[in-house]
N, C-alpha and C positions, 0 to 999 in steps of 0.2 A: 167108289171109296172117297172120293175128292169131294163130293159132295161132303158126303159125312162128314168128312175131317170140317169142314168149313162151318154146317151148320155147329159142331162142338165148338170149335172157336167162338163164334157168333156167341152162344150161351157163355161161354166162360168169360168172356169180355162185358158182357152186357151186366153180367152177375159182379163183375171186381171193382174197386174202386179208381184203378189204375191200368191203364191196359196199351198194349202197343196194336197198334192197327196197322194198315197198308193196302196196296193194290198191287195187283195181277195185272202186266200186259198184257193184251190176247194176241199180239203178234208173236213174242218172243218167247210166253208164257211165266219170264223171270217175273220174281215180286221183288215189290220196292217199299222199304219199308215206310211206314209211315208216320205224323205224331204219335210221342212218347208221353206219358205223364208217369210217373213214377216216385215214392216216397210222397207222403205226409204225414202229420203235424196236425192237432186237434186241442186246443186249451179245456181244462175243464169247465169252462166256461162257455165256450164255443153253442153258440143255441141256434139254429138253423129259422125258428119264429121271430127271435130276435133282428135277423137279415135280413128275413123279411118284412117285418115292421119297418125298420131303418130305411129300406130302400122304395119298398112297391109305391110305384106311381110317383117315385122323389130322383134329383139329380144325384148321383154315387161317385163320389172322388175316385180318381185316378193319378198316384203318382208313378212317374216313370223315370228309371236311373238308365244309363247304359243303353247306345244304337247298336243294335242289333244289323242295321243293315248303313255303314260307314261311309257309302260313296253319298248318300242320302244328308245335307244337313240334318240336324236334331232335331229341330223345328216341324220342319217338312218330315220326318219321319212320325213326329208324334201327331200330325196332323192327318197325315193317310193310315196311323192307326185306330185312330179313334171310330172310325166307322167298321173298323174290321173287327174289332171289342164290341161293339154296338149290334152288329149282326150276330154276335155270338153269343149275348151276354146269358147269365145265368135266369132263371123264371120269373121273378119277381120284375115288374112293369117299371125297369128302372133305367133315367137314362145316363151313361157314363159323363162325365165332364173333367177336365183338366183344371179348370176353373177351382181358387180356393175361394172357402165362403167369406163373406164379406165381412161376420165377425164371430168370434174363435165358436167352434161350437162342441157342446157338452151332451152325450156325448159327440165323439170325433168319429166317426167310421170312414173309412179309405180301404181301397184297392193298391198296394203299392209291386210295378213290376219290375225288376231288376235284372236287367239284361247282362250274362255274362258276371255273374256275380261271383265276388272272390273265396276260393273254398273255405276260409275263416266266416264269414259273414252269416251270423244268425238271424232267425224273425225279429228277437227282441231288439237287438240294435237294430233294423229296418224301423220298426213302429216306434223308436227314439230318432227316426232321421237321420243315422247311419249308412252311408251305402258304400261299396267298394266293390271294385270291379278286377276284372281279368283280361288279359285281352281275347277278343271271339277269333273262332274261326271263320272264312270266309263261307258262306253259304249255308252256316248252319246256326239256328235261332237255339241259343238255348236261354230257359226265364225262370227266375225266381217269383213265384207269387205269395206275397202275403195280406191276410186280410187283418185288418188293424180297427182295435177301439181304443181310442187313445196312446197312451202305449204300453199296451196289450194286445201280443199277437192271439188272435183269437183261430185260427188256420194258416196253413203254411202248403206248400207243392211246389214240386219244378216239372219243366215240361221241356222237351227239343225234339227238333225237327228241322229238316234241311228246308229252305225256303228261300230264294232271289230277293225278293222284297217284299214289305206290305199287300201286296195286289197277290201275292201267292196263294192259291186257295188252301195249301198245306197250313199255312198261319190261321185263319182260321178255324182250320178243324182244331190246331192247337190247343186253340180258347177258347174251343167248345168244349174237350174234352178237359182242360184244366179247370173250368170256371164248376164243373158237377164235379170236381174231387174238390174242389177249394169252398166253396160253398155247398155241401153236401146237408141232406135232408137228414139222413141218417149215417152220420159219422162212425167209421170203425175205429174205434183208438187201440185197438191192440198193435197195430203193425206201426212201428213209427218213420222208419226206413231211412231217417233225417239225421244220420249219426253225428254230422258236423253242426248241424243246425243246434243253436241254444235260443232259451225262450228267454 
């Protein structure tokens, strides 16, 4: 029966756009749950070709608000996350960078993540340069992600999971499984699950 139940999970997670995952000890047999992604966001505009055009084979901005992991300075935190985004990134042949371009560009696409972000805090203020924060819990990564053209939130998702630091392999399954809801081929807009969120 355990079987069964597992391979349905397996199917019902692999079919959602959002899904809670985890492992099984085989010592103890308890599970522990795993990254969450939950609730998005899809602009009518939102074109999955488009992402890819923009990015494949090109450096893809990354702004980041909010450590996530406090004992860490900023710096040194966004430095050992950038290879952990990088190993996880979405399909398209593209490499993340912190780096802003060197002059303003039209359009603008960015990745912007917001660690700990404040329950008022919409996409659209993010993609106007708006951030506000909360303070985190110890041990637990939770992320705002929006995906931005100009300032047009064009997708939106959050994601948490308990995680030590960047070197966690729970973080990036994180943003693995948020970067295929945030960047989605085929987006479901009926569910929007984002009640606070404003575009």
């Amino acid at each position: 029966m355990a079987p069964l139940r597992a391979l349905v999970a397996l199917l019902i997670c692999s079919a959602a756009p959002a899904c809670v995952t985890g492992t099984t000890n085989p010592a103890s047999g308890s599970r522990t749950a795993g990254p969450t992604v939950g609730g998005y966001n899809y602009a009518p505009q939102y074109d999955f070709s488009e992402f890819w055009a923009a990015t494949d084979g090109r450096t893809f901005r990354v702004i980041v608000a909010g450590n996530p992991f406090p004992v860490l300075p900023f710096e040194e935190m966004k430095a050992r996350l950038l290879p952990v985004l990088q190993a996880n990134k979405p399909r398209p042949a593209l490499t993340f960078t912190y780096d802003a371009p060197l002059e303003e560009q039209h359009p603008d696409y960015r990745l912007v993540l917001v660690f700990d972000p404040a329950n008022d805090l919409g996409s659209g203020s993010v993609c106007n340069g708006v951030t506000r924060l909360k303070p985190g819990t110890p041990g637990r990564v939770y992320v705002f992600g929006v995906y931005c053209r100009n300032d047009l939130a064009l997708s939106e998702t959050m994601g948490w999971t308990q995680a030590t630091g960047p070197d966690d392999p729970r973080l990036g399954q994180l943003f693995a499984q948020l970067f295929l809801v945030l960047f989605a081929d085929r987006p479901q807009r009926q569910w929007r699950g984002l009640p606070y969120m404003r575009w």
